[in-house]
Backbone as a ProteinNet text record, in pm:
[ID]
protein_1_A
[PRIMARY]
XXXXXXXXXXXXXXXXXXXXXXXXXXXXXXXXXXXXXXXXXXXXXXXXXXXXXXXXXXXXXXXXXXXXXXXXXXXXXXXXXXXXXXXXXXXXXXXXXXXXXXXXXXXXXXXXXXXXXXXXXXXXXXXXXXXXXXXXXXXXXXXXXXXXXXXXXXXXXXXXXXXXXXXXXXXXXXXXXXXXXXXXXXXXXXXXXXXXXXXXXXXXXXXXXXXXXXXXXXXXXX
[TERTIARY]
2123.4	2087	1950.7	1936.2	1839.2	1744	1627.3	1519.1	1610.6	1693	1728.6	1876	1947.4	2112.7	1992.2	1880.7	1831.2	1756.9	1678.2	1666.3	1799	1860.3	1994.3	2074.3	2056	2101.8	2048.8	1904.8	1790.5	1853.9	1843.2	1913.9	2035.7	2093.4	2256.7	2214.4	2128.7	2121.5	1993	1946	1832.8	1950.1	2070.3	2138.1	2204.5	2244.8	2284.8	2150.9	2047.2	1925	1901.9	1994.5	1958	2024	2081.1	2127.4	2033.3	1935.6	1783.5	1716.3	1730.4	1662	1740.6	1887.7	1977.9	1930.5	1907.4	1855.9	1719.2	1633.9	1492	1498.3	1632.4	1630.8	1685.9	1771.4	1888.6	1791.4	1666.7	1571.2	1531.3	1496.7	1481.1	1540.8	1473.6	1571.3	1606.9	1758.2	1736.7	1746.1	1672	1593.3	1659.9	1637.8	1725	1627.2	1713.9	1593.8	1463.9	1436.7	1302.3	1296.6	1142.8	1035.9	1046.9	1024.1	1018.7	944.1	848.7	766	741.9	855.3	852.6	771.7	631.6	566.7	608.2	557.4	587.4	778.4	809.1	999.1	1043.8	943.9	1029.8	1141.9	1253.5	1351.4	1441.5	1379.4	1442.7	1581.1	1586.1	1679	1718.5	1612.8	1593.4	1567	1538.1	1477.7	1629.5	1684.3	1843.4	1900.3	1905.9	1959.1	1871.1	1789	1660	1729.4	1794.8	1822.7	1946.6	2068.3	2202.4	2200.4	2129.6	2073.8	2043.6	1934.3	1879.7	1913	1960.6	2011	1868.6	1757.3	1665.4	1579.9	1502.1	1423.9	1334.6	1281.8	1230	1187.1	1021.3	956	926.5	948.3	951.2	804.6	713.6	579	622.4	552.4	511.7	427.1	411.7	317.8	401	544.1	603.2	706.3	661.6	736.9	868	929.9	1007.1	1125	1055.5	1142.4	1170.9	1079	1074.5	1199.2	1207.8	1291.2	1432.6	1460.2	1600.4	1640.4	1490.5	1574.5	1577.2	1479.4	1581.4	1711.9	1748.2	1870.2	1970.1	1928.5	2043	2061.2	1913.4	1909.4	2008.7	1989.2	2087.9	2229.6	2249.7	2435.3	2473.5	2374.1	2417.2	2431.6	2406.6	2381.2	2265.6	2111.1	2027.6	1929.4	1916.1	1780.4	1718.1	1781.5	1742	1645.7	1692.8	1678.9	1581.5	1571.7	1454	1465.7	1258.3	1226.7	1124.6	1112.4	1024.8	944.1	818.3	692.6	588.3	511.7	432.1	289.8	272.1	148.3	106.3	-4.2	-86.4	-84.5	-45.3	-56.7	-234.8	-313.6	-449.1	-487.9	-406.6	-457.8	-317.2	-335.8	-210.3	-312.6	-273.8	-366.2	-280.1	-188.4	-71.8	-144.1	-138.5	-172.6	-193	-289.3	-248.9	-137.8	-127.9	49	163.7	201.1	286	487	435.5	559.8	603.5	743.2	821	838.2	843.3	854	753.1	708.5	634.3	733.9	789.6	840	754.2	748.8	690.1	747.9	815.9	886.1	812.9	733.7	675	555.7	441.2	382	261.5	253.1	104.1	55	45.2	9.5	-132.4	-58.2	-162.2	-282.9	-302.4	-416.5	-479.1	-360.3	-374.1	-297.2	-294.8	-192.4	-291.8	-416.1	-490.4	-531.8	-552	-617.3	-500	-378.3	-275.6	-269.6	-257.9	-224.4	-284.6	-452.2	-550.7	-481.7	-547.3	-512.6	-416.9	-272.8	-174.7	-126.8	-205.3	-190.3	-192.8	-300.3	-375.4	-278.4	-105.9	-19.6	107	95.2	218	195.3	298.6	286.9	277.9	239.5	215.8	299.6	325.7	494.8	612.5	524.4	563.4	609.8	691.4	666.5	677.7	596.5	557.4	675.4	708.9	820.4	756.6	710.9	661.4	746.3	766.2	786	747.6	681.7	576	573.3	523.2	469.2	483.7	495	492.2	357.5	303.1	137.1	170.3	5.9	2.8	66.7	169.2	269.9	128.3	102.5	25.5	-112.5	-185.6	-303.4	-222.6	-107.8	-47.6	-6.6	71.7	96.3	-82	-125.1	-285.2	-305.1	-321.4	-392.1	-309.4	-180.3	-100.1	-132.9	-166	-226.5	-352	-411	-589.7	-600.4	-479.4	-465.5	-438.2	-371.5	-322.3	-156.1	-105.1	44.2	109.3	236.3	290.2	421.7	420.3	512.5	626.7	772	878	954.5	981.1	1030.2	1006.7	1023	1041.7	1115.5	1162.2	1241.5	1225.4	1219.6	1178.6	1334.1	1264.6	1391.8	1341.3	1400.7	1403.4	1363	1303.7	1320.9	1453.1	1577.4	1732	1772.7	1739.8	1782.7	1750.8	1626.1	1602.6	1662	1674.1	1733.5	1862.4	1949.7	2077.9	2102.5	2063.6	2060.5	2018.8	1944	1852.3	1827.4	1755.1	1705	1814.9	1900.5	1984.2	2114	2121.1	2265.2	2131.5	2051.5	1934.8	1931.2	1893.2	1926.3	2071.6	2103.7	2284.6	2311.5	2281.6	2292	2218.4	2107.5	1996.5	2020.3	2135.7	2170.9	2265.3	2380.2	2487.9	2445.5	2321.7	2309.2	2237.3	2172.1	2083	2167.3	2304.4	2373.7	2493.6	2494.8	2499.3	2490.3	2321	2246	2141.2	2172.7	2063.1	1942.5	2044.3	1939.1	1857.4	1896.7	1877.5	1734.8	1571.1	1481.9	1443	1507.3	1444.9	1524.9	1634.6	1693.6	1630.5	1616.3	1531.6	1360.9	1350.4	1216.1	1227.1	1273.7	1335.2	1342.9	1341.1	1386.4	1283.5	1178.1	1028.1	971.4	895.3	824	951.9	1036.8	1168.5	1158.9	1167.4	1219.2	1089.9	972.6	877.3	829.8	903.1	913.1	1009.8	1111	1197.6	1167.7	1095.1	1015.7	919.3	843.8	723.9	806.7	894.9	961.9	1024.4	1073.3	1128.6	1038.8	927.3	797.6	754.4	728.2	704.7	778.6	906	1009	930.2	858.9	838.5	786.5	682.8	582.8	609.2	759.8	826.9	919.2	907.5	958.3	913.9	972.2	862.8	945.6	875.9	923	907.2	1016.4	965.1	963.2	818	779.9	807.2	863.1	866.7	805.4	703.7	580.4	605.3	544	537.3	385	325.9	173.9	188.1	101.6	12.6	-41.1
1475.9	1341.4	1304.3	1204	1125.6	1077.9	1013.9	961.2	801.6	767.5	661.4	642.6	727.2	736.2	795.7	847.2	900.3	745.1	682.7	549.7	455.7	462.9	416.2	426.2	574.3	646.5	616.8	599.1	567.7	395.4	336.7	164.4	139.5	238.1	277.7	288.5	402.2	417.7	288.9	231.4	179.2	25.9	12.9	-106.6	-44.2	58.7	86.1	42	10.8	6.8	-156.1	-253.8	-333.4	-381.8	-350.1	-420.4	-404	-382.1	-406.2	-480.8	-563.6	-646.5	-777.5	-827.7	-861.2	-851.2	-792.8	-769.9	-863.6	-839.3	-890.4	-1050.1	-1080.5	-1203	-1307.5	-1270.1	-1284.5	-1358.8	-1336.2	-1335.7	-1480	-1505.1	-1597.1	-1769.9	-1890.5	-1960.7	-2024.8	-2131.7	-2129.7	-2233.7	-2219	-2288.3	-2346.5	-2480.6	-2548.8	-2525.2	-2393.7	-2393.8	-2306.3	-2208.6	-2191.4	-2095.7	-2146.1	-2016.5	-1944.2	-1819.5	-1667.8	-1569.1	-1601.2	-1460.5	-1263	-1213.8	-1066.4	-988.9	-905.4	-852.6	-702.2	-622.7	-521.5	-530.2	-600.7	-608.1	-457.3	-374.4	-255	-338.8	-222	-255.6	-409.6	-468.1	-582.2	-591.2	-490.1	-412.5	-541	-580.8	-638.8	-741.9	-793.3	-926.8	-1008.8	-939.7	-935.5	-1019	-909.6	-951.9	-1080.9	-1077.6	-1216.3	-1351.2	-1341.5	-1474.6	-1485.8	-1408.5	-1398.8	-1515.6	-1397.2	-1441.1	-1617.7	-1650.1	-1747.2	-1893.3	-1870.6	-1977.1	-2057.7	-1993.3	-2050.6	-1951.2	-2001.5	-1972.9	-1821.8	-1735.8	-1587	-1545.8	-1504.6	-1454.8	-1285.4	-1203.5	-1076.4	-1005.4	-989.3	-907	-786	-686.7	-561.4	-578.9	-410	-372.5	-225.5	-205.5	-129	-206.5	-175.3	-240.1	-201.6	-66.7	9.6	-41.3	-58.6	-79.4	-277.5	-316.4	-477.8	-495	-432.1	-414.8	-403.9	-299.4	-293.7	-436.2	-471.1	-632.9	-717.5	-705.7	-845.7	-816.4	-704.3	-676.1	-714.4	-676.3	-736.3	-880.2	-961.3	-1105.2	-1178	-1138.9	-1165.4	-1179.1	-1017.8	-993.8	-1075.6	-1116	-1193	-1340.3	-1373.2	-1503.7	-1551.4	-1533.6	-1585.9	-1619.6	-1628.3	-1691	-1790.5	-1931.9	-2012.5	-2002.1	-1920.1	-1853.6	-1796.5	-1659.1	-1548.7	-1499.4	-1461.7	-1415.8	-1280.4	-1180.3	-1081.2	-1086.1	-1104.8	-1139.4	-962.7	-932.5	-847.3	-874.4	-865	-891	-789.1	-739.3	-679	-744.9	-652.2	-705.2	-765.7	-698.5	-733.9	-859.4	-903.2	-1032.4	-1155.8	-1170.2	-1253.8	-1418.2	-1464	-1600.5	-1729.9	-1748.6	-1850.5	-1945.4	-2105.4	-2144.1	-2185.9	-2232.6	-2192.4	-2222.6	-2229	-2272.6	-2298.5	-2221.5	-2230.2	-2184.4	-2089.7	-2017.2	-2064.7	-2029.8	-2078.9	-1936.3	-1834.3	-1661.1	-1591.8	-1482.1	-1361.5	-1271.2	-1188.8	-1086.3	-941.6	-854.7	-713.1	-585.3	-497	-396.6	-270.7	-198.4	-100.8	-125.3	-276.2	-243.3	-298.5	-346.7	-366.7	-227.2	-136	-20.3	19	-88.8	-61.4	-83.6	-243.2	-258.8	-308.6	-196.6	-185.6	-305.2	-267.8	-354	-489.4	-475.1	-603.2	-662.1	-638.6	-692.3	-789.5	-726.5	-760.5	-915.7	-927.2	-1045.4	-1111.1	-1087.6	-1169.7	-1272.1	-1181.5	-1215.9	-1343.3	-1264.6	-1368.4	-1488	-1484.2	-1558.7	-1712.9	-1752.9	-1836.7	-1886.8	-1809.8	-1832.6	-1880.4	-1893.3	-1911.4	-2102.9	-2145.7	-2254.2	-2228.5	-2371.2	-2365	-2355	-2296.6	-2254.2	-2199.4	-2114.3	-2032.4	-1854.6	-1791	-1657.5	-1529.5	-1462.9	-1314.6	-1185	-1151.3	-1014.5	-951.8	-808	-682.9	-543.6	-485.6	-330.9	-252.9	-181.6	-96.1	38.1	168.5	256	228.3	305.6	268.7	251.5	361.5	381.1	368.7	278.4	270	146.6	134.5	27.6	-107.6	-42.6	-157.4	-183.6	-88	-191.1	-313.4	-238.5	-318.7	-497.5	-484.5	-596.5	-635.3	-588.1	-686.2	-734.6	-676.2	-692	-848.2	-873.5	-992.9	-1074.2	-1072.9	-1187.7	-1200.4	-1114.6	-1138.8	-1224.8	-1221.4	-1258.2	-1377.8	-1450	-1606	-1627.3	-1479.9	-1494	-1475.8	-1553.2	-1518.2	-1403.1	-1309.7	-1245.1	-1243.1	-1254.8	-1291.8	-1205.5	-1117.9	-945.4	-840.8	-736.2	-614.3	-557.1	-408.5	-301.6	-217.8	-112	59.3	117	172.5	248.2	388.7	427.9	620.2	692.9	811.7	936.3	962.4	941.7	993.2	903.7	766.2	677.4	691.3	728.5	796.9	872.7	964.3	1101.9	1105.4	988.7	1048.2	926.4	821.9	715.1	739.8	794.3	790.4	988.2	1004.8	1103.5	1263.6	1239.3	1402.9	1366.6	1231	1183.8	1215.7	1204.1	1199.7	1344.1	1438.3	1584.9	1658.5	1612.5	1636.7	1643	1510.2	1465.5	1571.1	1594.3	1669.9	1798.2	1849.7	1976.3	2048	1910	1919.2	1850.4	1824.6	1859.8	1910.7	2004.6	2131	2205.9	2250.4	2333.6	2303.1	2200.4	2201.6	2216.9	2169.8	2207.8	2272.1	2359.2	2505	2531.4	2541.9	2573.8	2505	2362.7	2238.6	2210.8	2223.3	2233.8	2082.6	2019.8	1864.7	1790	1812.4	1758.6	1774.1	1911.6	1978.4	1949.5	1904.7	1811.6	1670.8	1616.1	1497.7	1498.3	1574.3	1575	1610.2	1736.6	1792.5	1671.9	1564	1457.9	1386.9	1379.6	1369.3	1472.6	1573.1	1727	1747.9	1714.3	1722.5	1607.9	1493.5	1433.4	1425.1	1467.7	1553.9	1684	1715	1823.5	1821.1	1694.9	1663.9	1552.7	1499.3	1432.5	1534.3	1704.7	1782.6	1841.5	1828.1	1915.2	1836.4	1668.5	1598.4	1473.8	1472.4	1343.1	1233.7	1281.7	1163.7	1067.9	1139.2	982.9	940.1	934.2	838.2	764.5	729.9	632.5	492.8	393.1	246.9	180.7	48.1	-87.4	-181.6	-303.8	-427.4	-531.3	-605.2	-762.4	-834.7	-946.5	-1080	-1143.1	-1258.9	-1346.3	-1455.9	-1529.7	-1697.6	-1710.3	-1808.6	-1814	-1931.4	-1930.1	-2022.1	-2109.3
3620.3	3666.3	3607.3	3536	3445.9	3601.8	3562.5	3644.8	3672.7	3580.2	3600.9	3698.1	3703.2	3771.7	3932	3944.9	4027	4125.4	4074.1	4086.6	4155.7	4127.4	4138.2	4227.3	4295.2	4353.8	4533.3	4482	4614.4	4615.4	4547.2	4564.7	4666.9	4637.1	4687.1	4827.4	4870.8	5001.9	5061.6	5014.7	5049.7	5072.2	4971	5011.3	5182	5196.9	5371.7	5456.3	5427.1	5492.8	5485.8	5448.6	5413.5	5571	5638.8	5770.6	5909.1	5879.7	5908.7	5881.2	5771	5667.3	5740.8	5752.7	5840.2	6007.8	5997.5	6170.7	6224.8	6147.6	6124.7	6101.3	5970.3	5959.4	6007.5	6089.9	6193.7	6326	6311.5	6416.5	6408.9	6306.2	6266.6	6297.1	6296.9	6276.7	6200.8	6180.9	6068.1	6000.7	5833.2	5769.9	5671.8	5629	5474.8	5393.6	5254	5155.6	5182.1	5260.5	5290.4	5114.9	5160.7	5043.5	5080.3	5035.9	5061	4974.3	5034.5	4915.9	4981.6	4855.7	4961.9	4853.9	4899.8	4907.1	4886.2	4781.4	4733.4	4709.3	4649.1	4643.1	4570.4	4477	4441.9	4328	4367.1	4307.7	4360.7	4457	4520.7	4610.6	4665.2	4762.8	4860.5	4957.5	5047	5006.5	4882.3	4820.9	4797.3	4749.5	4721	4812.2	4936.2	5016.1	5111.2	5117.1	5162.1	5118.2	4988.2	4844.9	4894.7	4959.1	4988.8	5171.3	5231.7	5385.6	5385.2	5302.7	5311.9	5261.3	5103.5	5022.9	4999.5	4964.4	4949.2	4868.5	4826.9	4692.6	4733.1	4670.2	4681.3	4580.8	4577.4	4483.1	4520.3	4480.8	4450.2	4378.7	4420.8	4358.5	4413.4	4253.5	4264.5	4181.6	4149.1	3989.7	3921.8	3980.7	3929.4	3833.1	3705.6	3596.2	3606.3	3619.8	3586.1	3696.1	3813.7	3913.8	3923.4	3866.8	3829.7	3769.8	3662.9	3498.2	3568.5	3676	3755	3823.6	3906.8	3959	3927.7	3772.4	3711.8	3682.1	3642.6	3588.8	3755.2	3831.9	3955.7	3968.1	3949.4	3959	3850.1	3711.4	3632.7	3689.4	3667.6	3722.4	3848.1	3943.5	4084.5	4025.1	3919.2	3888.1	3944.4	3998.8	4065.8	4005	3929.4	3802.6	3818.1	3911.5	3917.3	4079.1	4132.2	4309.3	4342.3	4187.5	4266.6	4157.8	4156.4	4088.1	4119.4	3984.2	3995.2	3900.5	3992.9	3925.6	3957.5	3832.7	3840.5	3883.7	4013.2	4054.5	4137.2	4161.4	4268.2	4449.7	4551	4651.6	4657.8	4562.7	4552.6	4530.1	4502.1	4389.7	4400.7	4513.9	4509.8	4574.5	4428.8	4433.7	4441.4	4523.5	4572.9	4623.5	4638.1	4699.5	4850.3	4932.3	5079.6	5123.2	5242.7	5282.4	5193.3	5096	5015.9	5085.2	5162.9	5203.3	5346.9	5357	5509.5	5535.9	5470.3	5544.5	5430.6	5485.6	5404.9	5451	5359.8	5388.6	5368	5383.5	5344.8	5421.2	5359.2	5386.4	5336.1	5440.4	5359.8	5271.1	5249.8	5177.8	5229.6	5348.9	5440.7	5421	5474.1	5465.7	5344.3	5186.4	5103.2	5145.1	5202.1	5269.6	5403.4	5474.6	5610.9	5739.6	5866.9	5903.8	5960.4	5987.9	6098.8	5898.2	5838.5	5693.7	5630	5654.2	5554.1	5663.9	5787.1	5895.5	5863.1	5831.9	5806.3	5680.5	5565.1	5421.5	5408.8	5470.6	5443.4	5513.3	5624.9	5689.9	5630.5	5541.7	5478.8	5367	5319.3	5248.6	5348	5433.6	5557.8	5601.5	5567.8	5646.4	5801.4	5874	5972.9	6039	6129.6	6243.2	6136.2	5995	5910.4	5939.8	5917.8	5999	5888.8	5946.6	5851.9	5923.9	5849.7	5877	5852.4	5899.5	5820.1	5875.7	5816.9	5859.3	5803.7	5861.2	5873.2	5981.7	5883.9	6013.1	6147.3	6228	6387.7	6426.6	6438.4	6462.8	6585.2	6578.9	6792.6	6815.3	6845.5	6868.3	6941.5	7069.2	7155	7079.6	6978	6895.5	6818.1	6722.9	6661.7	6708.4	6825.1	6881.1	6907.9	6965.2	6988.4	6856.8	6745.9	6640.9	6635.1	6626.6	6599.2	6661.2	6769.1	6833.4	6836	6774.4	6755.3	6660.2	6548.2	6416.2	6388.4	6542.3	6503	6464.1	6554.7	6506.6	6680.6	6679.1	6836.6	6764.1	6855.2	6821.6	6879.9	6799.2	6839.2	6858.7	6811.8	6801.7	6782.9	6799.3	6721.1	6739.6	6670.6	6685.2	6609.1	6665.4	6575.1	6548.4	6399.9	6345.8	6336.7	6437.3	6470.7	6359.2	6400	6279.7	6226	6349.8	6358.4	6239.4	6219.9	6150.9	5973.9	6016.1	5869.7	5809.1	5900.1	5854.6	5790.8	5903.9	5879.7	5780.9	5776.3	5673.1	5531.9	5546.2	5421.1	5385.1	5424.2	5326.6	5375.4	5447.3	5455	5339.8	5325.7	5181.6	5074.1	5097.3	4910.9	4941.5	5044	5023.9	4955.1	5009.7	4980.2	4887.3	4825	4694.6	4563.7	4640.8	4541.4	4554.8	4642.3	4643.2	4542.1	4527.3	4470.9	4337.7	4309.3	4134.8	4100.2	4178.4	4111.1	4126.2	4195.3	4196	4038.8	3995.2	3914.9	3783.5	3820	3676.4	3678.3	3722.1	3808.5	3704.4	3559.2	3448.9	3363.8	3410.3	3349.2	3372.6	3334.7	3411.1	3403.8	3326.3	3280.6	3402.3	3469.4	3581.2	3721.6	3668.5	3833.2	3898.6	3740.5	3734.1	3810.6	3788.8	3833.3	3986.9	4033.5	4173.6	4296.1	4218.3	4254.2	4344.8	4340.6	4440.9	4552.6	4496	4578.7	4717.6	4638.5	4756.7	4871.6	4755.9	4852.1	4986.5	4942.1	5084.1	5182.4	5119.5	5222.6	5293.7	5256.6	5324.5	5386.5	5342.2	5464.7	5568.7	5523	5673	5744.9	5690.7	5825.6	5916.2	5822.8	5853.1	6047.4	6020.2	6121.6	6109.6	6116.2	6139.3	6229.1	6331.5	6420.8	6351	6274.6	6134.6	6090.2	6071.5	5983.7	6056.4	6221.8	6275.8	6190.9	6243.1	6157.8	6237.7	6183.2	6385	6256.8	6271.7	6223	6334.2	6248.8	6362.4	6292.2	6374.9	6362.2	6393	6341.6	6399.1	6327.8	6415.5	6419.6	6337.2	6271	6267.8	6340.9	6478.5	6540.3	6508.4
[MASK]
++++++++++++++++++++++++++++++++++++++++++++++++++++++++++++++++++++++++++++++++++++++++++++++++++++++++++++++++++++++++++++++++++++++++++++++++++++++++++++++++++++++++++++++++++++++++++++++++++++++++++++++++++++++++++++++

């Protein structure tokens, strides 16, 4: 297995993860056309599905080329070119104008610069009675919710997705998987390479599963 069928492979299971993404947006109400700018998109897993959900327009930032390069290639094949795009930008440097967006999405990538910073920041890109999705770490659930309302957001939901959910969703099929092709290509060291930063976070999630609970919110901006 190449770095790339391996890539591919994580898409596959990360699309079973996408009925969370559904869950979150489901929350929502709903909108003709909204903007959508999702924040760290990756391979555009959830961005994907955001453009399907919505019928309204979705911009996609990262700074992973490699994984950029895959969702245009999905945006193409879906026919969505005119819909959504993947733009290479820094969550650092995201210079949009104010109130530009009807949702912020972010799955996993507040974290870069923290969860009360990221509320701040983006807030200032959210139209008004605009709403921010994030999922994120669990942490301390009750700073978290304060921080949202310190921030100028009412919060409309949440829900945590278990260690169990992880596990059995996500990373015991990417074990499995990574079992049954090193058993394959036992001698293969350029395959088995491939898999090394993989194995090792499967191993720090058996180590302490609980840290890898995570909750997504739904917020209003005020």
């Amino acid at each position: 297995m190449e770095e790339e069928e391996l890539q591919a492979y994580k898409d596959h299971l990360r699309e079973g993860l996408v009925k969370y993404t559904r869950k979150a947006f489901r929350t929502l109400p709903k909108m003709a056309i909204p903007y959508i700018l999702d924040i760290g998109c990756g391979s555009g897993v959830p961005t994907m599905e955001l453009a399907r959900l919505s019928q309204g327009e979705v911009i996609g930032i990262d700074i992973d080329q490699p994984a950029l390069d895959r969702f245009i290639t999905k945006i193409k094949e879906a026919g969505l070119i005119n819909r959504v795009q993947a733009v290479n930008r820094s969550i650092l440097d995201m210079d949009f104008p104010d109130e530009s967006f009807d949702i912020i999405w972010a799955e996993g990538s507040i974290a870069v610069i923290g969860f009360e910073k990221g509320l701040k920041e983006w807030r200032r890109l959210l139209k008004t009675g605009g709403f921010l999705v994030v999922h994120d770490e669990l942490g301390d659930l009750i700073e978290k919710q304060r921080q949202i309302s310190k921030c100028g957001y009412e919060l409309i939901n949440h829900f945590v997705l278990s260690e169990d959910i992880w596990w059995n969703e996500y990373y015991a099929p990417l074990e499995k998987k990574f079992n049954e092709v090193q058993a394959e290509h036992a001698s293969d060291q350029k395959t088995i390479a491939v898999f090394n930063d993989e194995q090792r976070e499967i191993d720090t999630f058996k180590r302490d599963p609980k840290s890898y609970r995570s909750v997504f919110f739904i917020m209003r901006k005020s």
